[in-house]
N, C-alpha and C positions, 0 to 999 in steps of 0.2 A: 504493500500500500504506500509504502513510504516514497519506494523506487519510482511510482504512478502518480505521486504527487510534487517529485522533484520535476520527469519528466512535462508535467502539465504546466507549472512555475515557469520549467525553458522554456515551452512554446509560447508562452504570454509574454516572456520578455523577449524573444527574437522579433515575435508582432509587434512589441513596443518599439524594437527599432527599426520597422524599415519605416523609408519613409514615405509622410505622408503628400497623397498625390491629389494634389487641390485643380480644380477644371478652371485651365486661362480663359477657355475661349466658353464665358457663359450669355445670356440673352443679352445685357445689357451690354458687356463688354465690344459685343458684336456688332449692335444699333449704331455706338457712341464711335465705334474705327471705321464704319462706313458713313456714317457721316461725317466725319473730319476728311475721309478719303475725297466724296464727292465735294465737301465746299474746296477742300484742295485742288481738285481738277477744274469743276467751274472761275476757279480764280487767276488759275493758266490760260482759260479756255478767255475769259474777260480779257487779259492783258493784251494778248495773242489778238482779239475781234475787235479791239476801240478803235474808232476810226481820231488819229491822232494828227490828223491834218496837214502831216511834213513840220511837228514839232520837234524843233532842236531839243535834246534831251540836253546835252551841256552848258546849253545854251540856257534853259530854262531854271537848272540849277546854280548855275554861277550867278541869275538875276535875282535866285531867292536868297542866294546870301548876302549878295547884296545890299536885298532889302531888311533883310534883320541886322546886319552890319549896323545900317542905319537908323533901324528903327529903335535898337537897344546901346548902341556907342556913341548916337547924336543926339539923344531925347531933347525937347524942348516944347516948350508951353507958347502956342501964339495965339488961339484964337479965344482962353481965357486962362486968368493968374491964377500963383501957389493957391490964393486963399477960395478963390472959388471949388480948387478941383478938390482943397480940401475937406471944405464945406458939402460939395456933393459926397465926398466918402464919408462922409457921418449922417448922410438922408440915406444914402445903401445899408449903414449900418442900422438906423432905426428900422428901414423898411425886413430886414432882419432881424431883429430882436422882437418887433411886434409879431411878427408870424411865429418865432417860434415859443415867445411867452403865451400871445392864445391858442396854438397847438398844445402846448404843454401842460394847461390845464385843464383842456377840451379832455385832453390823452388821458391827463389821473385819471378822472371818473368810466372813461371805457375803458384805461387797461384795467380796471379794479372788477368790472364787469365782465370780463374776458380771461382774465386769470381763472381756470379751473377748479382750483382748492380754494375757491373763494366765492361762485357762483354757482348756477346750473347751468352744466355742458352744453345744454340746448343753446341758450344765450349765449354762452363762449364760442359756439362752434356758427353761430351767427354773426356775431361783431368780428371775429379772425376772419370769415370770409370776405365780407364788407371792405373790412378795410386792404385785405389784401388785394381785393379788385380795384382798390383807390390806388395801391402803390404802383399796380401794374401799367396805370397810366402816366405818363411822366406829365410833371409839372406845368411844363407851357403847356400843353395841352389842356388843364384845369384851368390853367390863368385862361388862356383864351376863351375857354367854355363860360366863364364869369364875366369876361369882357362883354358877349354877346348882349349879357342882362344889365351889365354896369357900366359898359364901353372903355372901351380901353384907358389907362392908366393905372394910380395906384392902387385903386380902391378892388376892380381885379386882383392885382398882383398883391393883395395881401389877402384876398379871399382862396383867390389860387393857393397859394403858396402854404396858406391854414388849413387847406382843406387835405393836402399830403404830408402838411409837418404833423397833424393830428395821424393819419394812418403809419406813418413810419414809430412816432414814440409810444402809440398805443400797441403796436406789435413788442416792443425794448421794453415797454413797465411789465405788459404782461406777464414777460420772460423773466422779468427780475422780481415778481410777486408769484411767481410759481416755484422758484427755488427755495421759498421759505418750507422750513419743516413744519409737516404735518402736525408733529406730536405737539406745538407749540401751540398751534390753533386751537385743536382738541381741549391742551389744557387750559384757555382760556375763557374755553365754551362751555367744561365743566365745572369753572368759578362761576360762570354765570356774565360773563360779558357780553355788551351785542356787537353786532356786526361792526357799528362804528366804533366801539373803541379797541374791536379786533385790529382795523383797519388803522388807527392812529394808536395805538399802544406796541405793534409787534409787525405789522407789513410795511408802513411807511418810513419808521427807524430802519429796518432791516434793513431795507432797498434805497435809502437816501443815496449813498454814495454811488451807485448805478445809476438810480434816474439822474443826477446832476451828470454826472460824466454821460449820458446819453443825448441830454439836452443840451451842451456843449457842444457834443459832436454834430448835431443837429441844426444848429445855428453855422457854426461855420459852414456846412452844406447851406444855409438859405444866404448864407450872404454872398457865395459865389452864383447861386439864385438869381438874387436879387439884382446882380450885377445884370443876368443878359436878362431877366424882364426890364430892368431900365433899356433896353433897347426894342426890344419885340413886342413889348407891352406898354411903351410909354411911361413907365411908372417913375422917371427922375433917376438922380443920382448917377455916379460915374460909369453906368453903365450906358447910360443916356451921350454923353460928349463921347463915349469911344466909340459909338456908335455914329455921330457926326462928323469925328474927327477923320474916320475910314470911309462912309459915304457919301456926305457934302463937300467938306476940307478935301479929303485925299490926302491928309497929311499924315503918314508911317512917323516921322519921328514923334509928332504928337500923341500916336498910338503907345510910341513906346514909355513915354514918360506916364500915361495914364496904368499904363502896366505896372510899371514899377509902384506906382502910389498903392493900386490893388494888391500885388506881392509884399510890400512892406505892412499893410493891414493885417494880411494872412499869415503873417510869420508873427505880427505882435499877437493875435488872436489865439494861437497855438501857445504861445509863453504864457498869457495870462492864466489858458487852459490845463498845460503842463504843474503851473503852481499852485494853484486852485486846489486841482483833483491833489497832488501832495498836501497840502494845507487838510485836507480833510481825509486825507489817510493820518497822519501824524493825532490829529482830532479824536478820530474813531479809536 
């Protein structure tokens, strides 16, 4: 018996080692390499069939360097001053901060309805689809849809811009009020707490430091936003004069000096967000 049970131990451990043979080529694997395959050949197949008109290819790149040469080594302000373009980069940044202040509050109350271990799934699995059908539409397409009712300017472009900065942080609270542990709830449910001070006693502290660092990252998305509705939307600000300065002016180096004004915004926005979110780990 003994000899019958050594032998049976080897044959478990030789099956322990051989190894295991996992299938490469499963359904998904197979959809996702032909179709990388075919946009790969349609994109030969495109190069190959444009009708390019006897365009100098060298010719066409040594005038694009040119033009960034110029438009980033000669910047210059002519058709208005420092203080206007800087004036307009703080009407971008309001038109930014309002969108995503009333998204952000819009969002507490549907991601609190949409969190799972907080509602009924019926509800949650309604408000997740809702808004997922909001994100799938990009933005200028919401601003313009509001423009039709409000005509174009800001009053669109902050209706627009609320109406996908609410579906983007109501998906992010959600996620960050469904990480809370269960047993936590429970135990607050059998002290006898309701809903609201479930909600303000143990989900809101939990998740502060996610919803702020989400609602930061959210704002910076609406302020590069906000830049080209100031152009396609009329809605002001320095998105507005680069959008002058490139199709009234034709003036590239004043493109590029409007650029740098928007890059130097976006790199302080980033600092203040970097030290922030530390300031409130250090807190926590």
């Amino acid at each position: 018996m003994e000899a019958k049970e050594q032998m049976t131990s080897a044959k478990q451990f030789l099956n322990l080692q051989k190894p295991i043979r996992i299938k490469t080529l499963t359904k998904s694997t197979v959809v996702i390499r032909s179709t990388l395959f075919t946009l790969a050949l349609l994109t030969v197949y495109a190069f190959f069939s444009f009708d390019y008109k006897e365009l100098d290819i060298g010719e066409a790149v040594l005038a694009t360097f040119a033009n960034l040469k110029a438009m980033f080594l000669e910047p210059h302000l002519a058709h208005f001053t420092f203080t206007h373009a800087l004036y307009q980069v703080f009407v971008t940044l309001g038109l930014a901060f309002l969108t995503t202040l009333f998204g952000a509050v819009i969002a507490v109350f549907l991601g609190l309805l949409a969190a799972e271990n907080l509602t009924n799934k019926r509800v949650s699995a309604i408000i997740k689809g809702l808004v997922a059908f909001i994100r799938a539409v990009p933005t200028v397409l919401w601003v313009l849809i509001f423009a039709v009712a409000a005509g174009l300017g800001s009053v669109a472009a902050v209706l627009g811009m609320t109406f996908h900065s609410v579906s983007y942080l109501v998906k992010a609270y959600s996620e960050s009020f469904e990480e809370l542990d269960n047993g936590v709830i429970e135990a607050l449910q059998a002290s006898g707490a309701s809903w609201w001070q479930i909600i303000f006693q143990a989900v809101i502290p939990s998740s502060l430091t996610y919803m702020i660092s989400w609602t930061f990252l959210r704002f910076e998305i609406n302020f590069a936003v906000a830049i080209a509705m100031g152009a396609a939307a009329g809605a002001g600000g320095i998105g507005f004069d680069m959008f002058m300065a490139s199709n009234f002016y034709l003036d590239i180096r004043e493109i590029g000096a409007i650029t740098y004004f928007i890059l130097a915004i976006a790199i302080l926005l980033e600092i203040l967000a970097i030290r922030f979110k530390k300031k409130l780990k250090v807190n926590g």
